[in-house]
GUFIPA-225684 format. One line per 8 residues: number of its first residue (from 1); for each residue x, y, z of C-alpha. Coordinates in nm, 4 decimals. Layout:
NUM	X:Y:Z  ... $
***
This chain:
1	-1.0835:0.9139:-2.1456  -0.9196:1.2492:-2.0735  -0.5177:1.2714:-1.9969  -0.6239:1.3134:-1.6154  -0.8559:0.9877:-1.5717  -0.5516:0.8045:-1.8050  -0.2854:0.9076:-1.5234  -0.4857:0.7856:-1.2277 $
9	-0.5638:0.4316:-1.4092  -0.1937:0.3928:-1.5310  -0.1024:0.4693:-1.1547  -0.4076:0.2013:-0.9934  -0.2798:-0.0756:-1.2846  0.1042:0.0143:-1.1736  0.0595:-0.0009:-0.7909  -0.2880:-0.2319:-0.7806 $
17	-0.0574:-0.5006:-0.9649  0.2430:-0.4169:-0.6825  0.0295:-0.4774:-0.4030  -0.1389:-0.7588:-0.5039  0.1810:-0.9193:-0.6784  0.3544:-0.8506:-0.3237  0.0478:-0.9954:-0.0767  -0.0113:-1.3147:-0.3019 $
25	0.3776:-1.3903:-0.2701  0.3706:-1.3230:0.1095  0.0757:-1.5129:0.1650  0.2288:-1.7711:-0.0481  0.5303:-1.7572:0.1724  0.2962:-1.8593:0.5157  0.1786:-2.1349:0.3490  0.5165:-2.2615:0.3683 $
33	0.5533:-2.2501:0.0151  0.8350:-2.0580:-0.1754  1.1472:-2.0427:-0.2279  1.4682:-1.8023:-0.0573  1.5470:-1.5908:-0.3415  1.3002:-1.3609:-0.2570  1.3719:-1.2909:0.0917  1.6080:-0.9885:0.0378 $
41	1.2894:-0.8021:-0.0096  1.1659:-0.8971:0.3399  0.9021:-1.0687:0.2326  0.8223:-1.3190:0.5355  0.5606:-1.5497:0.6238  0.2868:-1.2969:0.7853  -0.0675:-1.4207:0.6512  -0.2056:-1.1250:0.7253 $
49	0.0169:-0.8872:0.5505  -0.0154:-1.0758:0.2700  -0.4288:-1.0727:0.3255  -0.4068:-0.6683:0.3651  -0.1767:-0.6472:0.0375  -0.3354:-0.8740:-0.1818  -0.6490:-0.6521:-0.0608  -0.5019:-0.3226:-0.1271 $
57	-0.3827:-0.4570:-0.4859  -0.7853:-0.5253:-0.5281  -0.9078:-0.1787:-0.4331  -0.6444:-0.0550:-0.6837  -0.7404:-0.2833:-0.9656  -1.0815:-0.1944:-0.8852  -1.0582:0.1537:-0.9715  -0.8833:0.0922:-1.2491 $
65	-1.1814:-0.1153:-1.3816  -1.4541:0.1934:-1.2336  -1.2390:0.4225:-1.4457  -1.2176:0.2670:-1.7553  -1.6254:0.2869:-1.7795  -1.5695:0.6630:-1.6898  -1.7286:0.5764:-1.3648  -1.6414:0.9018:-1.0843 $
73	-1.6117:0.6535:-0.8208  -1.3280:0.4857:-0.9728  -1.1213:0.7809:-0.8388  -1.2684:0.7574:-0.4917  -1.1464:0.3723:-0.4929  -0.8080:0.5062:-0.5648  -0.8072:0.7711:-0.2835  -0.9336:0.4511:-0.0771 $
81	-0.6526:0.2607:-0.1560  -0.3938:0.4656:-0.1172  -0.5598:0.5824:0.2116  -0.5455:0.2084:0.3407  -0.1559:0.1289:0.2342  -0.1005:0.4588:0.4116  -0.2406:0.3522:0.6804  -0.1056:0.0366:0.7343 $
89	0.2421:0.1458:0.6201  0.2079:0.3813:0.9646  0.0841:0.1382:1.1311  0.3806:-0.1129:1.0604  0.5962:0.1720:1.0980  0.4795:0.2165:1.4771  0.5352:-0.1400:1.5505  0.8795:-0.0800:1.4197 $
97	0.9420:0.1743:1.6517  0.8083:-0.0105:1.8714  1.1068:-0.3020:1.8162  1.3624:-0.0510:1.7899  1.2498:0.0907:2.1285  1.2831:-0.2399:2.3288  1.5865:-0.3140:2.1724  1.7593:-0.0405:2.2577 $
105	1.6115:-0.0414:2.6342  1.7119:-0.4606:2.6457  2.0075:-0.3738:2.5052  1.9652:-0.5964:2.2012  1.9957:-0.5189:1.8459  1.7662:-0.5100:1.6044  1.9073:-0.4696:1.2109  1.6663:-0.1858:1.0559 $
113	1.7099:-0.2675:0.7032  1.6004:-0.6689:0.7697  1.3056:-0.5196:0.9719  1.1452:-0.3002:0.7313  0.8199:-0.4541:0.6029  0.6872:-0.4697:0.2435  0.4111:-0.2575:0.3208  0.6066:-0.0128:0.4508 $
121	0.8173:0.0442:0.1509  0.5290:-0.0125:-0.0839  0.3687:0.2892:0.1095  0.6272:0.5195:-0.0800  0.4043:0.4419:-0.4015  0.1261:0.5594:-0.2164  0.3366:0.8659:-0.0407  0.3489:1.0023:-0.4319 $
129	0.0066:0.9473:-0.5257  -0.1078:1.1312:-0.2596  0.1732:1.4140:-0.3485  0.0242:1.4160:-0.7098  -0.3115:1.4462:-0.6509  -0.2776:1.6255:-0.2688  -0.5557:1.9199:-0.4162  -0.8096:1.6438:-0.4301 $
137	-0.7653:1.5518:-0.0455  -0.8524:1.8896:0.0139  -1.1657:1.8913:0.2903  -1.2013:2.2292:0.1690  -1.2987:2.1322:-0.1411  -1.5511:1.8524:0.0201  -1.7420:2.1247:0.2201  -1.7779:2.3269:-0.0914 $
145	-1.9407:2.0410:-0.2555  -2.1731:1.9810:0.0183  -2.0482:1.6584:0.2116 $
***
């Protein structure tokens, strides 16, 4: 396994076992099972959060397994994954602004700190994968390769 292929699984085992750590608890949490200690991470009782983390964690911890057999796609189920916590990260980030919008046109408050969502803070893992391996994104490079 070349230094390269080692980075990218050591990153999918790192942030695959995040994510899925994170959506199990949260999904954990809707069942109504759990306890309070946890809650100054903002993990709440959202189902489907959980559902979309837990699946992100998968995607990761697939790769991880596609790499380890020296398999090319394991790399394109890392670029999934971190395409799909970006993703969601922006879209939970919208429906943030969203909340902070009405509030401040209701004339409510909303705290910002207690609002912000574990997938959007998870999404900074993401933020730097995509910063490491940015010349891979490249649809440059796809169009020289034929796609």
């Amino acid at each position: 396994m070349n230094t390269e292929i080692r980075r990218k699984s050591i990153y999918s085992a790192g942030v695959g076992g995040v994510y899925l750590s994170f959506g199990l608890v949260q999904f954990v949490f809707s069942l109504g099972v759990g306890t309070s200690s946890l809650r100054y991470l903002n993990i709440d009782d959202n189902i489907f959060g959980g559902f979309i983390m837990a699946l992100i964690g998968v995607v990761f911890i697939f790769a991880l397994e596609r790499m380890r057999r020296d398999d090319v796609e394991g790399t394109a189920f890392q670029f999934s994954g971190i395409f799909l916590s970006l993703l969601f990260a922006g879209i939970n980030l919208l429906i943030l602004g969203a909340d902070l919008l009405s509030a401040a046109l209701e004339g409510g408050s909303l705290e910002l700190l207690g609002s912000i969502s574990p997938i959007i803070y998870l999404g900074v893992l993401s933020l730097a994968g995509l910063m490491l391996w940015k010349d891979e994104f490249s649809l440059n490079r796809l169009s020289r390769a034929g796609a």
